[in-house]
N, C-alpha and C positions, 0 to 999 in steps of 0.2 A: 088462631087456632093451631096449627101449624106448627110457630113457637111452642107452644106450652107444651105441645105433645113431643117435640124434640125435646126440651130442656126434664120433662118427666124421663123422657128415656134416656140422656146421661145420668140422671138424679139415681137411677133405679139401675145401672149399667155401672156405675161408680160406686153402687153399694154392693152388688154382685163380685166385683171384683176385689173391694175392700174386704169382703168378707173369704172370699177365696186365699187373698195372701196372706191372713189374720189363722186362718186352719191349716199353712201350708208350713208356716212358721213355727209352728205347734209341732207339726207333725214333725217337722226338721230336729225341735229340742228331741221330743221323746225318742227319735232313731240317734241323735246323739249321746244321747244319757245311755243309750243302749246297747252301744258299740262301745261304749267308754271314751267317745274321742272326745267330748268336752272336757271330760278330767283328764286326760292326755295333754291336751292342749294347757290349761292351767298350769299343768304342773313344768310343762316344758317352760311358758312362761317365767315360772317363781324361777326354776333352775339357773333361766339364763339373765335373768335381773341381781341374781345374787352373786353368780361365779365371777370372781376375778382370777385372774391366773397369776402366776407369779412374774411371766413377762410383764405384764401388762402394770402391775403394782409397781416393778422398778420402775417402767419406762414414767408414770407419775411423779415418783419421787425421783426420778433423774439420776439414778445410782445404775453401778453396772453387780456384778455375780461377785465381785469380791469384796464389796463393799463392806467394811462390820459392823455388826448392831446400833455401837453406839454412832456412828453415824450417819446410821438410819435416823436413829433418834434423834440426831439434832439436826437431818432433813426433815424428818418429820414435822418435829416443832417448831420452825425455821415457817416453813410454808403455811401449816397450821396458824401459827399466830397471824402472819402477813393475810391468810382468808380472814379471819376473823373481824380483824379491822376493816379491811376497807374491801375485801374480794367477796366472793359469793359463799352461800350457804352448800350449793352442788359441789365447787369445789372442795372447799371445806372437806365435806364427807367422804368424796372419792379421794383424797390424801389420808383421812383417818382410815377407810376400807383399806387402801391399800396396806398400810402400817399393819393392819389386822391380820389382813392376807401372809405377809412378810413375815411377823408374830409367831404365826400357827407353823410354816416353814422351819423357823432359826429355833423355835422351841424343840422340835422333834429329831432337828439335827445340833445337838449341844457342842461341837467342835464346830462347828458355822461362829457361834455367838461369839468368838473372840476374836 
């Protein structure tokens, strides 16, 4: 007897509190959506998955500030090919990003590009 009435009162004490953290969690989104810090958060996310800097681009491609274009371009494709074969898909893309990054750079400064 005893039993049954302890294990009814976890049973009933376990739903009590399951349903406490289930309405707290709730309440947590709506005061977030409402301050804006969930989309805050996201967006700081996307910002800093996508920013590469320009330090960071050469130090991949293993060039230094004076490097020129064109041999950016055949570090680029140099590395580029060797991932493809037999290296990873991650690196891969962080040498194309960086190239990208480098790109946007030597385009907007047209006395860089030679």
């Amino acid at each position: 007897m005893a039993g049954r009435l302890l294990g009814q009162l976890l049973v009933m004490g376990g739903a009590v509190v399951g349903r406490a953290v289930v309405q707290a969690y709730r309440q947590a989104i709506v005061n977030a959506q409402r301050t804006g810090a969930a989309q805050e958060a996201v967006n700081g996310i996307r910002r800093a998955s996508k920013a590469m800097t320009e330090q960071e681009a050469r130090q991949i491609l293993g060039i230094s500030e004076k490097t020129s274009w064109e041999e950016i371009v055949k570090k680029y494709d140099t590395m580029f090919e060797k991932n493809a074969k037999s290296g990873s898909f991650y690196l891969q893309s962080k040498v194309h990003r960086a190239k990208e990054c480098l790109e946007s750079i030597y385009h907007d400064k047209p006395d860089i590009m030679n």
